[in-house]
N, C-alpha and C positions, 0 to 999 in steps of 0.2 A: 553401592546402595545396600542398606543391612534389610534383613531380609522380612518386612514387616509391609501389613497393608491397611490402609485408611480405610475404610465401610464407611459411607454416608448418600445418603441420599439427599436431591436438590429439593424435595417439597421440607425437608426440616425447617421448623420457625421456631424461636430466631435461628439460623444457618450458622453453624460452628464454623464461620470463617477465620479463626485464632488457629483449631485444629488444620484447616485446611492449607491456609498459611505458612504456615512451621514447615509441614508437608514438603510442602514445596519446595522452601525454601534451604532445608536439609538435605534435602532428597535422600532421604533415611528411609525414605514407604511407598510403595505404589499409590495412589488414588484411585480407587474403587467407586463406582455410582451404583448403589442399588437400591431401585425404586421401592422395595419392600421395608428397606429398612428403617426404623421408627426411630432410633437415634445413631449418633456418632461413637464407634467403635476405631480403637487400634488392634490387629495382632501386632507384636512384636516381640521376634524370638521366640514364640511359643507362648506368649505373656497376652490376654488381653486386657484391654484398658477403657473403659467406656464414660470416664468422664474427661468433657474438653481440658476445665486444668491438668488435669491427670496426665493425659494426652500429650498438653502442651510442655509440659515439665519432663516429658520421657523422653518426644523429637530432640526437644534444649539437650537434651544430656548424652545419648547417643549421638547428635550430631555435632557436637563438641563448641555449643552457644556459650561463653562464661561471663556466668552471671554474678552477681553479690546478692546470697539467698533474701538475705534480711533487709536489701533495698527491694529488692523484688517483687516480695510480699506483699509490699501496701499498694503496690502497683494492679498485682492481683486485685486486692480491695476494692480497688480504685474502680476497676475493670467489672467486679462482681454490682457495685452500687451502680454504674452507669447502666450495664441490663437491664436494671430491677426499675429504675427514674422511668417516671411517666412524665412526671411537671416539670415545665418548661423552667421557670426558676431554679430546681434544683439539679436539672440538666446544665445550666448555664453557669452554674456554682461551680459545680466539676469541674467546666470546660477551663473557665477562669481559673482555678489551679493550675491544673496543667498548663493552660499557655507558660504562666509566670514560670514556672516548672523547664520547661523548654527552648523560653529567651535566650539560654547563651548557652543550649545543650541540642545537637545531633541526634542523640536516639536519651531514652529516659534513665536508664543506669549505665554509667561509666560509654567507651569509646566506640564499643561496636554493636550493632544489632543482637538483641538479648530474647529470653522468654516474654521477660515483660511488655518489650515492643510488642510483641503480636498477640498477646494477650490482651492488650489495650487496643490497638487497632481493629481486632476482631470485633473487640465490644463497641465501637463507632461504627463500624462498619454495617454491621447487623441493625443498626437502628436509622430507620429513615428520618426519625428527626431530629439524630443528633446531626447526622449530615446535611442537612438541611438547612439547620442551623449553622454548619461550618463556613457554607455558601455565602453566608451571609458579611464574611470576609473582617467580625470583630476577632477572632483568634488564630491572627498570622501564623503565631509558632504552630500552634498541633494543626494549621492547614498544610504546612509546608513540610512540618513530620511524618502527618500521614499521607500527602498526595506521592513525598518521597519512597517511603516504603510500597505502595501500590504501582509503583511508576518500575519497580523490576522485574526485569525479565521472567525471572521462575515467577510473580504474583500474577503477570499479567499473562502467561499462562495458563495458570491455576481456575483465574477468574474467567479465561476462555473456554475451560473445558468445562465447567459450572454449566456457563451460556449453553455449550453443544448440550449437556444432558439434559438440562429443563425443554430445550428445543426438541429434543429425541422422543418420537411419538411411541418409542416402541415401551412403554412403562411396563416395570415389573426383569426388566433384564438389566443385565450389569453391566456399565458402559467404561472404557476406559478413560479417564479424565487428561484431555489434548495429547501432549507431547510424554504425562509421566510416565511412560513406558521404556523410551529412550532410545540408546540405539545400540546393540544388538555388540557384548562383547567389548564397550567401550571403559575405557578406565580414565578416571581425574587426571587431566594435566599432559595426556597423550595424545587425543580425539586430532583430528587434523580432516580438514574437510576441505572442496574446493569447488567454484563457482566459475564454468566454464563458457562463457560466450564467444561466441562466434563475430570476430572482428568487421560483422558486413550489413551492419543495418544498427537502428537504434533496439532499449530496451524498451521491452512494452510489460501490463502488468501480469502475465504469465512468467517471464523472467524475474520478477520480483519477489515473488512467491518460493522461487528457489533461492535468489540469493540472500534471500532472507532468513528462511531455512537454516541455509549453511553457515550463515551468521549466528544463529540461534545457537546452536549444537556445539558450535566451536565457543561459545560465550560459556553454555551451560557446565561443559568438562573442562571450561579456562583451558582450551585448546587455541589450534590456529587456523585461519583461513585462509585458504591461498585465490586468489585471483587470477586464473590462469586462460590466455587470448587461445583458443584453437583457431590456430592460423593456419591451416592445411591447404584453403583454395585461395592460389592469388586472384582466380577472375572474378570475387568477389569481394576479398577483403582491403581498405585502407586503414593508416595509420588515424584518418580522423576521427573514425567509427571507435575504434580503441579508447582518443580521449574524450569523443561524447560517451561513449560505456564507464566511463571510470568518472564522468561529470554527473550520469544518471544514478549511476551507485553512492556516488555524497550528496546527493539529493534526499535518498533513502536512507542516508544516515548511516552508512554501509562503508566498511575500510578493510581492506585485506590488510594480514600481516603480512603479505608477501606478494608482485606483481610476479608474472612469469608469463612464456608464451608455450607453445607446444614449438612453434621452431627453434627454440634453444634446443632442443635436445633432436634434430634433426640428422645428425652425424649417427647419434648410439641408435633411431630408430632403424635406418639405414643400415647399420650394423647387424642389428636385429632380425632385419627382411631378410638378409644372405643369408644369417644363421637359419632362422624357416626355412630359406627355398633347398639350402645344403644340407639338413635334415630330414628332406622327402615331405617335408608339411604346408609345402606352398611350391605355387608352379605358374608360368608364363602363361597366359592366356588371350589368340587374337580377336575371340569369337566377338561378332558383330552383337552391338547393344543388347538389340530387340532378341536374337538369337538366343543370345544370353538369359536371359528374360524368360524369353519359354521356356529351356532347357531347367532352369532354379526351377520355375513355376512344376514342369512336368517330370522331375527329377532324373533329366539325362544328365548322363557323364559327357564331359567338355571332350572335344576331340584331343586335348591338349593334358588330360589329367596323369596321362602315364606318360610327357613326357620325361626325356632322362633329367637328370640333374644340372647336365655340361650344359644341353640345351637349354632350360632355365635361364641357365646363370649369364647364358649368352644375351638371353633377350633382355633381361632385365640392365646389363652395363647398355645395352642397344638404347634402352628407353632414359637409361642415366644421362645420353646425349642429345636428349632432345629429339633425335633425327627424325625422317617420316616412316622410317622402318616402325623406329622407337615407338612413336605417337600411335601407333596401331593396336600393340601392346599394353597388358596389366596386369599386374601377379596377382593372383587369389592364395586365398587361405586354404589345404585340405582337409577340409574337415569332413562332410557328406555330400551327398549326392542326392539321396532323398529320404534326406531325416524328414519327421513331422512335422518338426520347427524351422519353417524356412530360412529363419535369419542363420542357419548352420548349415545352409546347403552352400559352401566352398564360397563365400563372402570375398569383394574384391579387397584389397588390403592396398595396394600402391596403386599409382593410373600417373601418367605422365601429361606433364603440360609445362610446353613455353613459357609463358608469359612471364615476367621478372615478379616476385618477390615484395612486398612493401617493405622488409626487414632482412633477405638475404640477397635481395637483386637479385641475379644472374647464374647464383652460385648452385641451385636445384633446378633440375626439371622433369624431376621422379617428384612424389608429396604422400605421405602415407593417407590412409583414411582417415573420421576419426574411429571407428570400428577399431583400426592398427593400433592407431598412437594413442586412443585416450586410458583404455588398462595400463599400457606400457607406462605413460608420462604417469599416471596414478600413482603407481607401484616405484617409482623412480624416486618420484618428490616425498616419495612418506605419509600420500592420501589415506587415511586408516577408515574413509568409510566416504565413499562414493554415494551423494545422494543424486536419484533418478526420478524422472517422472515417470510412471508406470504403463507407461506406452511403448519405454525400452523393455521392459518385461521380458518378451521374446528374443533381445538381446542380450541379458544378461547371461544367459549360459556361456553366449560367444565371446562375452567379455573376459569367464573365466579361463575358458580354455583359451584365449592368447595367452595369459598369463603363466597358466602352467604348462602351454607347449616352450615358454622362452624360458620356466623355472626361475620366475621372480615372486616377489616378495605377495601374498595372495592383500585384497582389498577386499573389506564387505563393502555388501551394496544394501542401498536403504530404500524402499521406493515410498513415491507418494504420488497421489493422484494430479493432475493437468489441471489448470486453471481454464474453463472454458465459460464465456460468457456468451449471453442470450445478446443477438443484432448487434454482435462483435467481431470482430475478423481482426485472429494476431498471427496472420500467414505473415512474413515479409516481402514475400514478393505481391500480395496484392496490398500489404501497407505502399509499398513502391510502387505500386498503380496509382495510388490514387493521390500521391507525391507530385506524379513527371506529368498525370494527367491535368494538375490543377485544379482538384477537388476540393482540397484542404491546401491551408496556407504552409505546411510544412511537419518535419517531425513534432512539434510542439504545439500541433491546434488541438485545440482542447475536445476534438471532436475524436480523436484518435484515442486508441488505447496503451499509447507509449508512457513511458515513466513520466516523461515533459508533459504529453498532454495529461494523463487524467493528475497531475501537481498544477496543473496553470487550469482546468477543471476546478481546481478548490479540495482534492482527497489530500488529507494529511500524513503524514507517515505514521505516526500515532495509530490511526484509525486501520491505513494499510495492515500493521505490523499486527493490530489486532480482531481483521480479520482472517488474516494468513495461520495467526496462530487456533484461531475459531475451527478452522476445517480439520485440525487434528492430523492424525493419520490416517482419516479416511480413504481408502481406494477407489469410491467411488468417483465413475467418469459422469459425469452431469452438465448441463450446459445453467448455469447459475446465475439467478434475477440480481440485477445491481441498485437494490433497494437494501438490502442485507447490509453489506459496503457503505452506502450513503447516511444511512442510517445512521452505523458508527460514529461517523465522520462528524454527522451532526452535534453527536452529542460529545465531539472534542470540541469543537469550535461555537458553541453554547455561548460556554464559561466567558470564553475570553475575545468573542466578536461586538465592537464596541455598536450602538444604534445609533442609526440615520435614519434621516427622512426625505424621502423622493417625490413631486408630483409628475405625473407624465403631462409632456409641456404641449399637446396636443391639446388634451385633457384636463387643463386646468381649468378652478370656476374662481371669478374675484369674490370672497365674501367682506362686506364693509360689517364689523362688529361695534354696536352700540353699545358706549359706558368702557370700549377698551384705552387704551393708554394714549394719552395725547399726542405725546411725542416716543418715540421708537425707544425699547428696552430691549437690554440686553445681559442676559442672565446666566450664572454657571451652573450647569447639572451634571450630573454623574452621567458617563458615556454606556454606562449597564449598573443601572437600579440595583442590581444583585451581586456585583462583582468591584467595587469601589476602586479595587488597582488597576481596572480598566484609564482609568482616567476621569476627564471633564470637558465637554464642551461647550460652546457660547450657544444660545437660542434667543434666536430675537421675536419679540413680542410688539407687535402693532396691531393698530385695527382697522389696516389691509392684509387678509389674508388671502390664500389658496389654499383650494379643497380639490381631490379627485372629481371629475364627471361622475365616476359611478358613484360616491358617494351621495353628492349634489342630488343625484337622481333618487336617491334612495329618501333625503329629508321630507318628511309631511310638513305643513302647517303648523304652528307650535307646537312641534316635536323640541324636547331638549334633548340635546345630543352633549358627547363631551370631547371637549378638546384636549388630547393628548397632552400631559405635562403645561395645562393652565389650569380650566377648570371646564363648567360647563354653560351652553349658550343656550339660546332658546330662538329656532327659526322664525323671524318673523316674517319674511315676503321671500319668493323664487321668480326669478324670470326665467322664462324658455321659449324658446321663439318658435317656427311653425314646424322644422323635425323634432323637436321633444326635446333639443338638446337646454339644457340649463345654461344661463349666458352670466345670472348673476343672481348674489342670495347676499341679505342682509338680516343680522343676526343678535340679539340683545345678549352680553355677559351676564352670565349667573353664576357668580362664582359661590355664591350660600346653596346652589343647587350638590345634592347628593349623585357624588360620581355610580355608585353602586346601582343604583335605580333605574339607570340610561341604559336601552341596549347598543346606544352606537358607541363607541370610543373611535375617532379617527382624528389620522397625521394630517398635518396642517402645515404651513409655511410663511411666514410675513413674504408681502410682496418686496421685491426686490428694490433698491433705490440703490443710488452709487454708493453711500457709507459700509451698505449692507446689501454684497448682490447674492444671486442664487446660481449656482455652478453647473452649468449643462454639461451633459453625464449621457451615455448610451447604455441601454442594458440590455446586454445580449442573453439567449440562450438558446441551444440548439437541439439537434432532433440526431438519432441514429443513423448511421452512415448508409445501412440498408434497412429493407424492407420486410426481411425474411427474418424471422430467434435463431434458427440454425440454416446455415446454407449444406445444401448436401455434395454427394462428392460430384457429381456431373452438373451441377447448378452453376451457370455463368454469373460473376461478382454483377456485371454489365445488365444485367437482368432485374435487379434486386436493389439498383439503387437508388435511394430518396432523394425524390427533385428538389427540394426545397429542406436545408439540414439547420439555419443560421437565422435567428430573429431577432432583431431589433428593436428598439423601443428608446425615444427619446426622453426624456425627464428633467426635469429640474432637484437640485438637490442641493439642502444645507452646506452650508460656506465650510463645514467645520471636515467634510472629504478633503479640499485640499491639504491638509497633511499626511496623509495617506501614501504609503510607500507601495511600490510593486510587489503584488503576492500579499498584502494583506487582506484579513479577511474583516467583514463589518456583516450583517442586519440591516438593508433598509427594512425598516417593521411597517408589516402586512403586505410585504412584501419577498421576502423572505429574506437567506444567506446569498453574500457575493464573494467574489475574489474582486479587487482590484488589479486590473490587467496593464492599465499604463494610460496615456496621452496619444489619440487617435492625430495624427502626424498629419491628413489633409485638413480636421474641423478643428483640431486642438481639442476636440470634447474628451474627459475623463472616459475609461470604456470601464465596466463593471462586468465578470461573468458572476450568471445566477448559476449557484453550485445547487444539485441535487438534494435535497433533503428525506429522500427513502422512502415518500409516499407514493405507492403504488403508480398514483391517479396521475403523479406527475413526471412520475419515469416510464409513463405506455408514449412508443410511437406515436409523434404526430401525425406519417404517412399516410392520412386519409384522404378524400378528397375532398373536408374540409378545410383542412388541415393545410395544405397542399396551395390553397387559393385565396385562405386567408392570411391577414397579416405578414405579408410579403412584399409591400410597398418599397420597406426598404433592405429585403432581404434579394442579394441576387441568388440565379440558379447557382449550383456545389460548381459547374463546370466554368461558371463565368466571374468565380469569387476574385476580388481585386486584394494584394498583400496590403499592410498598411500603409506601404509609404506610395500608393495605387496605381504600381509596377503592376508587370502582367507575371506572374510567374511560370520563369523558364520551364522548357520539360528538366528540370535536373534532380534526380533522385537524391544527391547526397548533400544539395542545398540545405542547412536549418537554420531554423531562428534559432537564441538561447531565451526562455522567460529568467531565469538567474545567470548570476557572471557569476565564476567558478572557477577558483585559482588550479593551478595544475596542483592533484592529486597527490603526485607523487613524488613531483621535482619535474626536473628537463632530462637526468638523465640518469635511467636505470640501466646498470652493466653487471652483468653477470661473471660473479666471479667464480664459481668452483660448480661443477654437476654432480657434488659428492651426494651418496644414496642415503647419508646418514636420516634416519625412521623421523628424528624429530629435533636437531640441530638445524633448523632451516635459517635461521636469524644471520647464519654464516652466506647463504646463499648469493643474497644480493646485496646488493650496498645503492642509496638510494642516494 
């Protein structure tokens, strides 16, 4: 990175997003946010620069963009007159250029991403109603130019650290802009970074936030990622955990350049423990748990610290045999006795255990820690930068001194803050409570915070990837509203969630419409008014319809109202029998009536008849597993959890759902977003989850004791939930559904050929 820095602040109008852009895009400048500053500045090299072409012409040239000056220029132009456009006509003149411009071209001058691109982007960008316009779906090419250019990594970072600063209450101080800061000592084309899970339970979305991370970084310096299983405990790990972990990671869109385990290199860690314990820096220890425990806590020395070396190395072949001498036994680390920082008061490093191996069988029954093995395996593979959550913090010292009491190869470490979410619980062992309990239907109910569930949820990776990168490097530990996330999410699935119409089939009223269509019509419209590539579906028009109760309830006496995608009626009679409910409304078409005028616009439905039926459909959505934002450390999960998590709701819905694949997402409108979840296997009904859309009002707890008592007809208790196919679910913790099929990852069979140490020849490594 050359040694230059971006100055701008987020209240700038119009937002030099060309400058900021490039920035990024180069990575020639830090990104600097200061609230003070009144326009957009470069330093560079001692050089400042304070206009955006200026700017954008300096990044292009130290970051080695090649251009062709004299096509460039008019692009400039091009770029200057679209700022200056008010009128929508001569905003639309432009656009028309350029599309025709970009028919049969990738970016705007010659093969690669240029000054001009982001010079031109910048200027759409900044203006709300050329984009506005864009939405409007007449100019394919510059939509699919610039959704392309915004859609990379370094932009959609750029445009995340934007977010954080305007969000950042503290104005007037200089904020760093997300990720540009980077990582500490890294060079282009060397970065190697690695995503370590533990082979004994699913991911959930605190593991995401890392592997995604380390995806990031290794993308940014065209580094590599390694995927590496810490396999240390067999009483918890299986090989299926493995390929649901590497199904959950192509889910996220996530691919290591390299699988590995920490038991491949189980011989050299082994190697490694003799060498400690034969160099005085580790030693045999039988002391009882708890004993243990106080002695760390109150910083006594182990009865065992000065034993000799012979003795060690006795105990430790003792414990390499499994036996019950062995089993009593566990080497620690020497390091203190009563340092400050407990995690360096003599740390156990090896501990023996029986049990066979899912990948070596029989052949250990010694296991290092991951304390032992994860520096060692770091340092082995070529990890040039350990990303942590900063919870290890206290571990980091102890990480380094393994490394240099064995005098291997040193690793930075990068921390960042834990994803913690409010009436979330991402323990796995109380996720596995509430599995074997038969609380939830498995790893993938959408109640859970696993990668499956909150994807069959309705969160896109899109949306993930762009809140993950929102948090920055912040260190802060905070327990985080999931309005923030939904929000996002919303506004991926906008654009491109097509609209239906649902009546709840409890809740329906027959309206007979006078002057409407004799015989049944059937007509093609746009499936998103705003989005034309969405598609088209059929809507049938007769004058039998259904209307919501609550709407029904809402019509006065010649009230004209309007019907959604016809036109508008005018109430002439209501029927409602002696509780108030509405039985039945007859209504005169006014289609010369002014839609504008009417405060009701409502979804409607032709009644059903065989040519033409309406597709019964459930729509579920649920409530917070507990009770409590944050559970504290002596608070029983048992204590805190919500009786009633799962609500139902039966509906009638437009013919045009059955095309609809699993995991797609649609709009019933006024109703809000769904996911399409599949075919309910005892009713045949379509199931719909209602995905979150970030309004406060609809991500608070329903746990009240209204809450609680209403609208549970057809919800049962969390404890008496039936699976779908209305099996009882076993207590079996490693039972899952899949919401996607998902080919293996990486093949059937990865074999390890070489543990050579070479820094950054890993592609030698495996063979897949």
């Amino acid at each position: 990175m050359a040694g230059g820095t971006l100055i701008l602040s987020s209240k700038l109008a119009p937002f030099p997003y060309s400058a900021l852009a490039i920035a990024a895009y180069t990575e020639q400048c830090e990104v600097t946010y200061d609230e003070t500053a009144t326009s957009v500045s470069l330093d560079l090299n001692g050089s400042k620069i304070d206009t955006e072409e200026e700017i954008v012409h300096a990044l292009a040239k130290v970051g080695g963009l090649s251009e062709d000056s004299a096509k460039a220029a008019s692009f400039f132009a091009l770029a200057k007159t679209l700022r200056a456009a008010t009128a929508v006509p001569e905003i639309i003149t432009a656009l028309d250029s350029l599309d025709d411009h970009l028919a049969w071209r990738t970016y705007v001058v010659g093969h690669d991403i240029t000054s001009a691109d982001w010079i031109l982007w910048g200027a759409l960008k900044s203006s709300g109603k050329i984009t506005g316009l864009l939405k409007n779906g007449k100019h394919v090419h510059v939509s699919r130019w610039y959704s392309h250019l915004e859609s990379l990594d370094s932009i959609q970072s750029a445009l995340a650290g934007l977010t954080a600063a305007k969000a950042n209450k503290a104005r007037g101080t200089k904020v760093a802009a997300g990720f540009a800061l980077g990582l500490e000592g890294a060079e282009m084309g060397k970065v190697v970074t690695r995503f370590p899970p533990e082979p004994s339970g699913y991911l959930h979305i605190g593991h995401a936030k890392a592997a995604m991370l380390n995806q990031y970084f290794a993308k940014m310096y065209q580094g590599k990622l390694i995927i590496r299983f810490d396999d240390t405990n067999p009483s918890k790990e299986k090989t299926e955990f493995e390929e649901t972990i590497l199904e959950d990671l192509e889910l996220l869109e996530i691919r290591g350049d390299v699988v590995t385990h920490t038991s491949d290199y189980f011989d050299q860690l082994y190697d490694l423990a003799l060498k400690m314990i034969e160099s005085g820096k580790a030693y045999a220890d039988d002391t009882e748990r708890e004993q243990m425990q106080l002695e760390r806590r109150e910083g006594i020395a182990s009865a065992h610290r000065d034993d000799s070396v012979e003795d060690n190395l006795k105990h430790f072949a003792e414990m390499k045999t499994g036996s019950s001498e062995g089993l009593r036994w566990c080497i620690r680390a020497k390091m203190s006795v009563d340092n400050p920082n407990k995690a360096l008061r003599d740390p156990v490093i090896y501990r023996c255990n029986p049990q066979p191996h899912h990948r070596t069988g029989d052949k250990w029954k010694i296991y290092p820690t991951y304390d032992f093995a994860c520096p060692i395996v770091d340092s082995i593979e070529g990890v040039t930068h350990a990303l942590r959550t900063n919870e290890y913090r206290d571990r980091n010292p102890q990480y380094s001194w393994m490394i240099d009491a064995l005098g291997l190869r040193k690793v930075n470490i990068w921390d960042f803050s834990r994803l913690n979410f409010i009436y979330t619980l991402l323990s796995k062992r109380k996720l596995h409570e509430f599995v074997n309990n038969g609380q939830v239907r498995g790893w993938d109910d959408p109640r859970f915070p696993t990668v499956r569930g909150i994807r069959r949820r309705g969160l896109t990776v899109e949306a993930l990837r762009q809140f993950m990168l929102l948090q920055g490097p912040s260190q802060a530990i905070v327990s985080l509203e999931w309005d923030t996330i939904w929000a996002l999410n919303k506004k991926v699935i906008d654009p491109i969630a097509p609209r239906h119409w649902a009546i709840m089939e409890e809740e329906k009223v027959p309206v007979t419409i006078n002057g409407g269509p004799t015989d049944v019509e059937v007509k093609s419209l746009p499936k998103h008014k705003k989005n034309p590539a969405v598609g088209e579906k059929n809507t049938v028009y007769s004058s039998k319809i259904l209307v919501d109760q609550e709407d029904a309830k809402s019509f006065e006496d010649q009230e004209e109202i309007t019907l959604m995608d016809w036109g508008n009626a005018i109430v002439k009679s209501k029927s409602v029998d002696a509780t108030g409910t509405v039985t039945s409304i007859e209504m005169d078409l006014h289609l010369e009536g002014d839609f504008k005028k009417t405060k009701k616009k409502i979804t409607w439905l032709s009644q059903p008849t065989a040519e033409h039926p309406l597709v019964p459909v459930t729509l579920l959505d649920y409530d917070y597993l507990i009770t409590k934002k944050k559970l504290e450390e002596n608070d029983s999960v048992k204590d805190f959890i919500t009786p009633v998590t799962e609500f139902r709701q039966s509906a009638l819905a437009d013919a045009n759902v059955s095309d609809l694949s699993k995991g797609d997402y649609l709009q019933f409108e006024r109703n809000g977003y769904f996911i399409f979840d599949g075919v309910n296997k005892e009713d045949g009904r379509l199931e719909f989850i209602r995905i979150p859309d970030g309004k406060a009002a609809n991500l608070a707890s329903k746990a009240t004791p209204q809450a609680t008592s209403a609208n549970t007809t057809d919800s049962p208790a969390a404890s008496q939930l039936p699976v779908p196919d209305g099996a009882t679910i076993p207590p079996d913790a490693d039972k899952a559904t899949k919401m996607y099929k998902v080919d293996k990852v990486y093949g059937t069979n990865i074999e390890m050929l070489d543990h050579g140490t070479n820094m950054y020849k890993m592609d030698s490594i495996y063979k897949v």
